[in-house]
C-alpha positions as CSV (number, residue, x, y, z in Angstrom):
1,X,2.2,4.7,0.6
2,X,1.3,0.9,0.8
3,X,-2.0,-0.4,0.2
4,X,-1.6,-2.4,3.0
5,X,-1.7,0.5,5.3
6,X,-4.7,1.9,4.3
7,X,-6.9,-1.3,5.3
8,X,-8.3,-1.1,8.9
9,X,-10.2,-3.6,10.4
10,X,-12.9,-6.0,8.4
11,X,-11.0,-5.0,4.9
12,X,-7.7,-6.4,6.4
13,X,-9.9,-9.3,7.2
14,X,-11.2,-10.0,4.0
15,X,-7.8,-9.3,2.2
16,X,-6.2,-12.0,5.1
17,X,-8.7,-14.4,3.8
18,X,-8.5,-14.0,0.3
19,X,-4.5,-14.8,0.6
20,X,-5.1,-17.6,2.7
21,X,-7.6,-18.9,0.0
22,X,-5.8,-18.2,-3.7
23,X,-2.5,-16.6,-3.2
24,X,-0.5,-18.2,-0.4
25,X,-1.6,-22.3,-2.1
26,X,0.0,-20.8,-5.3
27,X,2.8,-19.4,-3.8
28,X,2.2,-16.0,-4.7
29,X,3.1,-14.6,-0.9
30,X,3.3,-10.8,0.3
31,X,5.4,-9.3,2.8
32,X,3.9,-8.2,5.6
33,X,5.9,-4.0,5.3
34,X,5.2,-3.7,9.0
35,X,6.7,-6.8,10.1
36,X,10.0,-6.1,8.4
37,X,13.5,-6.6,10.6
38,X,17.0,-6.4,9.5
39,X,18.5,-9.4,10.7
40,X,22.3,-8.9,10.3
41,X,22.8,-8.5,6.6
42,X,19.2,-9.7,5.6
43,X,15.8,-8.5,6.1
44,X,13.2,-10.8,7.4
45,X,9.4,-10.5,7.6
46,X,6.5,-12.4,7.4
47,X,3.6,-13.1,5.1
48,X,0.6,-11.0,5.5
49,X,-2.0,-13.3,4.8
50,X,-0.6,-16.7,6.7
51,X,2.2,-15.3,8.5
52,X,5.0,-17.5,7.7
53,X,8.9,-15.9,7.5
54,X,10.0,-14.5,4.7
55,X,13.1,-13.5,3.6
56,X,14.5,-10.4,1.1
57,X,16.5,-11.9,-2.0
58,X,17.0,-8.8,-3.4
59,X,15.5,-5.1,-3.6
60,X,11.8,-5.7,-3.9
61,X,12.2,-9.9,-4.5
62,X,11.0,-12.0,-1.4
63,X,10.6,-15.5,-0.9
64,X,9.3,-17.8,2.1
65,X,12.7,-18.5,4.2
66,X,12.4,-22.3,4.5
67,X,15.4,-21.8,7.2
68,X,12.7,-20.4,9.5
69,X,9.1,-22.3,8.7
């Protein structure tokens, strides 16, 4: 199970936060797994903390999809 599931409400908050704050500057991004769409023969989703696309490179290797932001 993903640690993402098991937040609810203020701890998804401060997680959001905290990527907005250190990870997403640095470029250190994480998929949203709920958000995540096959889109022809690539899977799209989004970034958890500040929501912008993302894009699977290859199994377990996402990266923002600058197609998309």
């Amino acid at each position: 199970m993903d640690f993402e599931d098991d937040k609810h409400g203020f701890l998804r908050i401060l997680d959001s936060l905290y990527g907005r704050m250190f990870r997403c500057p640095r470029g250190k991004h994480k998929r949203s797994s709920s958000h995540i769409r096959k889109t022809g023969d690539q899977y799209t989703s989004r970034c958890r903390s500040c929501r912008k696309p993302m894009v699977r490179i290859s199994k377990r290797n996402w990266a923002l999809d600058d197609r998309r932001a």
